[in-house]
C-alpha positions, 0 to 999 in steps of 0.5 A: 274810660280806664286809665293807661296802663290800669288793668279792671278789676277781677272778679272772683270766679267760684266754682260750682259745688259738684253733687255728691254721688248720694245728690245724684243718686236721690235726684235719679230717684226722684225723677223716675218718682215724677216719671212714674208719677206722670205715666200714672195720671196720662193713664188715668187721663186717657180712661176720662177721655175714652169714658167722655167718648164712650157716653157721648151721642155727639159724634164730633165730641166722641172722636175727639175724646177717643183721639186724646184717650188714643194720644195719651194711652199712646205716651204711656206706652211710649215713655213707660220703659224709660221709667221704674215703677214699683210692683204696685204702679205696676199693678195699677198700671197694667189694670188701667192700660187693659180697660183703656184698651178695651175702651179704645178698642169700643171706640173702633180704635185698632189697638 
């Protein structure tokens, strides 16, 4: 129990170091880096897929591996405008939605 009339001890608050402006700017940068990043591997995750399903005789494997290539193919389009890709992501990119597309589209997916 505190004593009467004693008042508990204060404990020193520090503030947080705000970022810099150059902080935030190389954080943007790197997270558009890991956005880029990501929609590059979904992509290429869709083409394993779609191929699984391509080179399957088990029609419960084929449709299953198409609708993960359709799910994944689906994000990329979705999140791709949220990100900045440089010329050469955008290159690789594109190739890589055009054949998962046509793969999808072997599958008897309306893409």
């Amino acid at each position: 129990m505190m004593a009467r009339g004693r008042q508990p001890a204060r404990v020193p608050s520090y503030a947080a170091a705000k970022p810099t402006v150059d902080e935030l700017l190389a954080f943007g940068a790197r997270m558009n880096r890991t956005g880029a990043d990501f929609l590059m591997i979904e992509a290429q995750t869709a083409l394993t897929f779609s191929g699984i399903a391509l080179g399957s005789h088990d029609e419960v494997k084929k449709k299953r591996n198409c609708r993960f290539a359709r799910l994944a193919y689906d994000t990329v389009l979705r999140l791709s405008d949220k990100v900045t890709f440089t010329d050469h992501d955008k290159r690789i990119l594109s190739r890589d939605l055009r054949r998962l597309k046509g793969e999808l589209r072997s599958l008897g997916e309306v893409v």
